[in-house]
C-alpha positions in Angstrom: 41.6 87.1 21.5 38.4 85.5 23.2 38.4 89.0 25.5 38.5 91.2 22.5 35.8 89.2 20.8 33.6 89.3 24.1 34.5 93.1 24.6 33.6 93.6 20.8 30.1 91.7 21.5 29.5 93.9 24.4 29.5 97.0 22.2 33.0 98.1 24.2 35.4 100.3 21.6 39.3 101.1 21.8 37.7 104.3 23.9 36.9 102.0 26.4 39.9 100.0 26.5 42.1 103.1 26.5 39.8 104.2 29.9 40.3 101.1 31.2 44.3 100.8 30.9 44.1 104.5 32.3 42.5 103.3 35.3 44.8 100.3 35.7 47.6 102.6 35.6 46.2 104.7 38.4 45.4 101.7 40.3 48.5 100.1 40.1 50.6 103.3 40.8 48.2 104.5 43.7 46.0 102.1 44.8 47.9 98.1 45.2 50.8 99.9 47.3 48.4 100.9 50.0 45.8 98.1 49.7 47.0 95.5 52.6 48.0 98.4 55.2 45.1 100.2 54.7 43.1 96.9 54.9 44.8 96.2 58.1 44.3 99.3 59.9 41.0 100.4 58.5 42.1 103.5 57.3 40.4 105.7 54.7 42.8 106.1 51.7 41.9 109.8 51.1 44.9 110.3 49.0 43.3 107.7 46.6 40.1 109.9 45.9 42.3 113.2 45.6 43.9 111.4 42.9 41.0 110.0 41.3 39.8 113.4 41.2 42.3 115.3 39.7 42.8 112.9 37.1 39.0 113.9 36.2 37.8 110.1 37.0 35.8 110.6 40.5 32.9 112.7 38.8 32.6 110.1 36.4 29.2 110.4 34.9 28.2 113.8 36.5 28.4 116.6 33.8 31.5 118.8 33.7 30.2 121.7 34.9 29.6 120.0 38.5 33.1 118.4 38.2 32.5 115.3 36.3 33.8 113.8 33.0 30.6 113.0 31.3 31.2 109.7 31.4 28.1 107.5 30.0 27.1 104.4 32.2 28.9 102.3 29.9 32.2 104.4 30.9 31.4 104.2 34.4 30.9 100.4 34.2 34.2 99.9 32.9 36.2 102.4 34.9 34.5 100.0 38.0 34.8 97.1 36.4 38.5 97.9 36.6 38.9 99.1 40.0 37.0 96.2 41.3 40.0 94.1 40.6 41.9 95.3 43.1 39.5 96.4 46.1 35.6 96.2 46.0 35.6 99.0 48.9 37.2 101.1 46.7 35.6 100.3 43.5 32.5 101.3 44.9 33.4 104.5 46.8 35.0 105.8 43.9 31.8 104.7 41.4 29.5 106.4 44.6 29.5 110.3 43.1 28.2 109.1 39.7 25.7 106.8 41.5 24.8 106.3 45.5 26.7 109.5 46.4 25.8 112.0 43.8 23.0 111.2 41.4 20.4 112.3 43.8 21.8 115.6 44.2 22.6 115.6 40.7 18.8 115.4 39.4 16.6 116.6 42.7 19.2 119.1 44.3 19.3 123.2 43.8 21.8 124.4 41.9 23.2 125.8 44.5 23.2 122.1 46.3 25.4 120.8 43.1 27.9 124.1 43.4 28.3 123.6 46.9 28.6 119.7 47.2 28.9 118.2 44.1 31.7 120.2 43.0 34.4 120.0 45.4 33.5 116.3 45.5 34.2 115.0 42.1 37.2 116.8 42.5 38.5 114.7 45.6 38.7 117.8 47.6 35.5 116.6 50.1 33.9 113.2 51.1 30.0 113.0 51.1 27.9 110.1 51.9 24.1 108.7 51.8 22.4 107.3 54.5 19.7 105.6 53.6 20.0 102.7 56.3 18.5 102.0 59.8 19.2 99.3 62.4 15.9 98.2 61.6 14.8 99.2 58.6 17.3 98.2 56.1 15.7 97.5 52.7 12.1 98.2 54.2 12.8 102.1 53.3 9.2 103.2 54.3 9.4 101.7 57.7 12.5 104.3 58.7 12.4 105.6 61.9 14.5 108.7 61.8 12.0 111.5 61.9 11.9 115.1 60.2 9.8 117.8 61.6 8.6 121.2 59.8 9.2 124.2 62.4 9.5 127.6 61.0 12.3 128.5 58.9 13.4 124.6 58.3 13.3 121.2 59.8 14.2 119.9 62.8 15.9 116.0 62.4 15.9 113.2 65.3 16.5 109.5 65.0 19.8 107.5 63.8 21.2 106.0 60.7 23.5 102.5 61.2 26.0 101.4 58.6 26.2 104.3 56.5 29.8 104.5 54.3 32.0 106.9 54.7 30.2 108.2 58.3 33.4 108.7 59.9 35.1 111.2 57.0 32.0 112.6 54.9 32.1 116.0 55.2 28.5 115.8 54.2 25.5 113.6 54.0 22.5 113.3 52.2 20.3 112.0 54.7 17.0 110.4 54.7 14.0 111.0 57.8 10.5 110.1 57.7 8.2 113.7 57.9 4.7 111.7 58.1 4.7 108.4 58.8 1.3 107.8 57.6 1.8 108.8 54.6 4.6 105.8 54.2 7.1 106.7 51.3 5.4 109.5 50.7 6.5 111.2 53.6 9.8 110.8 53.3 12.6 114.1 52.5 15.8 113.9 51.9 18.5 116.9 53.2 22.0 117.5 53.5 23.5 117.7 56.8 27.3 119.0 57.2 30.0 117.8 59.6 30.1 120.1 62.5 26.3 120.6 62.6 24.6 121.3 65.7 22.8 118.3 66.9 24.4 115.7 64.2 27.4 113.2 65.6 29.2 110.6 63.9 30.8 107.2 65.0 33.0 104.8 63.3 32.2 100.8 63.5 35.4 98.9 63.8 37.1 95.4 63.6 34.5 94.7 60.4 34.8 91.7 58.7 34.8 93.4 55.1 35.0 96.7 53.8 38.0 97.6 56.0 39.0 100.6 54.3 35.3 102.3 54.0 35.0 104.1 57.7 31.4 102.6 58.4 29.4 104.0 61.0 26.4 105.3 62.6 24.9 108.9 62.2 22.6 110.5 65.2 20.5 113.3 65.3 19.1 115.1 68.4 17.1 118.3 68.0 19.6 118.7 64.8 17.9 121.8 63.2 18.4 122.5 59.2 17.1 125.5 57.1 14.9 124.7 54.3 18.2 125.4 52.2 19.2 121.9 53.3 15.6 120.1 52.0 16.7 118.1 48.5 13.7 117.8 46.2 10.1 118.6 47.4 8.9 117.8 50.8 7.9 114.4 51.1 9.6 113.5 47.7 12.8 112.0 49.0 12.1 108.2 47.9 12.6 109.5 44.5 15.7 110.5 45.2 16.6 107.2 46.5 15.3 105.6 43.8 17.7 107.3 41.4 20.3 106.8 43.8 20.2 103.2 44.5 19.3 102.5 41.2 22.1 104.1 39.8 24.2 102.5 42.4 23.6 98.7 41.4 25.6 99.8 38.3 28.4 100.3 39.5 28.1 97.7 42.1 27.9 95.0 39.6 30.4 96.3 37.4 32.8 96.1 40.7 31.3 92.6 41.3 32.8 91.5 37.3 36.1 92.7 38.1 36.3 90.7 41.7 35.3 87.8 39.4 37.7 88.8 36.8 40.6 88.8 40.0 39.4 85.5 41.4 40.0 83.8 37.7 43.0 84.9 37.1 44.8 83.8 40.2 42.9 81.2 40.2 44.4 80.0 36.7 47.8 81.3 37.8 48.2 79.3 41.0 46.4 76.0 39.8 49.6 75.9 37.0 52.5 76.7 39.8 51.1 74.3 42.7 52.2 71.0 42.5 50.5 68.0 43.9 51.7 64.7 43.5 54.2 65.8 40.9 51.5 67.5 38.6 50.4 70.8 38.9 46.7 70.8 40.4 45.5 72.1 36.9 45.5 69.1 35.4 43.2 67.7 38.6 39.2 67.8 37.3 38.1 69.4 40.0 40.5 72.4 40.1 39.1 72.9 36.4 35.7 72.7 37.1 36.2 75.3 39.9 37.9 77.7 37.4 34.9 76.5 34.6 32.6 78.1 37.0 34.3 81.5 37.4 34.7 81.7 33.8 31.2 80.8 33.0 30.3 83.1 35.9 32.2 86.4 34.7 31.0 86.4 31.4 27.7 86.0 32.4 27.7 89.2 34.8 29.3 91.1 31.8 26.3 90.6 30.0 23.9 91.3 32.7 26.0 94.5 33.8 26.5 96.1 30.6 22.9 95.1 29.2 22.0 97.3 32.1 24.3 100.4 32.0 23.1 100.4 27.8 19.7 100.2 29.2 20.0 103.5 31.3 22.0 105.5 28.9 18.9 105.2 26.5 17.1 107.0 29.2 15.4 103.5 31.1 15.5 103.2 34.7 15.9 99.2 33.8 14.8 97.8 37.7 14.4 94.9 36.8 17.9 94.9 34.6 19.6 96.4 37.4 18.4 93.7 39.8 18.8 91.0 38.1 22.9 91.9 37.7 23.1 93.4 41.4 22.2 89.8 42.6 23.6 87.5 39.8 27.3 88.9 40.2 26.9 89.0 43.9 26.1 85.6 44.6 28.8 84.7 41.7 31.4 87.1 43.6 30.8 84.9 46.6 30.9 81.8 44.9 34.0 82.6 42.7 36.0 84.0 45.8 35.3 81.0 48.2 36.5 78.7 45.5 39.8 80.8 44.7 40.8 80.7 48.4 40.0 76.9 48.2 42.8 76.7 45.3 44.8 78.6 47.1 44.5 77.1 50.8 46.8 78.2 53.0 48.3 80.8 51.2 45.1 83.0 50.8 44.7 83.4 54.5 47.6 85.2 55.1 46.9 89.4 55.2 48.0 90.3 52.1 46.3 87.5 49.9 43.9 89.2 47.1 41.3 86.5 47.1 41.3 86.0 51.0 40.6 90.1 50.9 37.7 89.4 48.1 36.3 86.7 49.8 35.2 88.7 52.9 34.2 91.7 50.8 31.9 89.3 48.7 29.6 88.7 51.5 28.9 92.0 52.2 27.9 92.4 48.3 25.1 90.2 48.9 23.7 92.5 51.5 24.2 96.1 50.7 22.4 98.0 47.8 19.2 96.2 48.6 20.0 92.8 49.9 19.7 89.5 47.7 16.8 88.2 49.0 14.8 91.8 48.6 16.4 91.9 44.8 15.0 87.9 44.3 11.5 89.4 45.5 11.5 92.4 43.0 12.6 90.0 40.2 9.4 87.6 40.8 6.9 90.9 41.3 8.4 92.1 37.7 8.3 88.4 35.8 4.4 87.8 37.7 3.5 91.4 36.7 2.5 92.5 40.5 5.3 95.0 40.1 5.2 97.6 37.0 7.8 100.7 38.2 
């Protein structure tokens, strides 16, 4: 009763419960059989995506015509919401075509760009990826090193990208290289670069402490010419289409970040009234309650910041300072949340297939990637001091 109250002051409808029992279905038919061997050895669950995409859910928010289900953010929030229940890898590579993946090509590419990419993508039939990233330039996007030079008929790319997801399967990338570095952000473009291109190589990171199933890697570029086909956008206007693209992304990473909560809780609740200590279940001890208090408190809390945000930019707002402001709260309350659920659990959440033991590790890497929590804590203060107006 208190969910369907919350859900009702939340603005969520019997549309959006039916979408999320749809994707629990999915998930629980397709994506909890394969979650601990796929964990284990770090393997891409392709098979997951194909399904997500012929059910019509991978496209999410992109508009039919490009393979997508019209979802509004809202939709997309609680599709990931859901997902992020079960894996927080997962959640977020399935939420990346409305968001990281896609959006940029969505509102900056050619229409030929959104035939050729977007399509075959929302449908589970390809992999693409962003890379945004650098060994050294992580957040500092302006100080990227990986540089894009004009030569006739297209561009010529050389530099690296570290930590990009899906680098080991994407069969395409939208990647990001600096064109002038005086000009800072200004100089940046954005392209697509496809498997098999000359110049362009791939490698995998492995042994990763989180993320397991996301084949993380490194991209490199050496004399890797593209034709002016492959240029995204105007030259020199690829922040923008980062911009949209992280921005979009903190969405659905948040929403993710609720559902990991949601998972934490509720095993949480169901272990503390089946262990016994003593000859009482450790419920009744205060300080297992307090723990559980926390994640409670800490759940409903991101709901409000998450879907506050996803109303925010279906009325047309970019919401920065929204989209922040959930991107680090349900983060840090991920980590907390999922270091107190092992700590119920002990012993039993180390073993391989333990939920919370997985969410735990993933947790920390929520605090780093789509902009890390420190960078998000700075933009916050620049927006409450007024330094910082876009």
């Amino acid at each position: 009763m208190q969910d369907t109250m919350t859900n009702q002051m939340l603005g969520l409808t019997e549309h959006h419960e039916a979408l999320r029992a749809r994707v629990e279905r999915l998930a629980q038919q397709h994506i909890v059989p394969i979650l601990t061997e796929s964990d284990a050895a770090e393997r891409y669950p392709r098979e997951v995506f194909q399904v997500f995409g012929k059910e019509g859910l991978l496209g999410g928010t992109l508009p039919r015509q490009y393979g997508g289900a019209e979802f509004s953010n809202v939709d997309l929030a609680v599709m990931c919401e859901e997902l992020g229940r079960y894996s927080q890898p997962l959640a977020g590579l399935i939420g990346a075509a409305s968001t990281v993946f896609g959006i940029g090509l969505l509102k900056f590419g050619t229409e030929d760009q959104r035939q050729r990419y977007l399509v075959p993508y929302a449908r589970g039939e390809t992999t693409g990826a962003l890379a945004l990233t650098e060994s050294r330039s992580g957040s500092d996007t302006a100080g990227m090193a990986c540089a894009a030079k004009k030569v006739a008929g297209g561009w010529v790319l050389n530099g690296e990208k570290a930590w990009i997801d899906c680098a080991g399967v994407a069969d395409w990338v939208l990647v990001f290289a600096q064109s002038d570095p005086a000009a800072g952000r200004r100089g940046i473009c954005a392209f697509i670069v496809e498997r098999g291109t000359p110049g362009f190589t791939t490698h995998e990171f492995r042994n990763k402490l989180a993320w397991r199933v996301s084949p993380v890697g490194g991209l490199k570029f050496v004399d890797c010419f593209l034709p002016d086909s492959a240029l995204v956008g105007e030259p020199g206007g690829g922040y923008r289409v980062a911009l949209a693209s992280v921005g979009y992304g903190r969405l659905q990473v948040a929403a993710r970040h609720c559902g990991g909560i949601r998972a934490c809780l509720d095993a949480s609740v169901q272990w503390a009234k089946e262990r016994k200590l003593y000859g009482r279940p450790i419920a009744d001890f205060q300080l297992i309650q307090t723990k559980i208090v926390d994640m409670a408190l800490a759940h409903d809390t991101g709901r409000f910041l998450t879907y506050r945000f996803a109303r925010m930019l279906d009325a047309g707002q970019m919401a920065r300072r929204e989209g922040s402001m959930a991107k680090v709260y349900t983060a840090e309350a991920l980590m907390r949340s999922s270091h107190d659920a092992v700590q119920i659990q002990g012993a039993r959440a180390i073993g391989e297939d333990s939920l919370v033991g997985r969410m735990f590790r993933d947790a920390k890497v929520s605090e780093i990637v789509e902009g890390a929590n420190e960078v998000q804590r700075t933009l916050i203060a620049e927006y409450e001091l007024g330094t910082r107006q876009a």
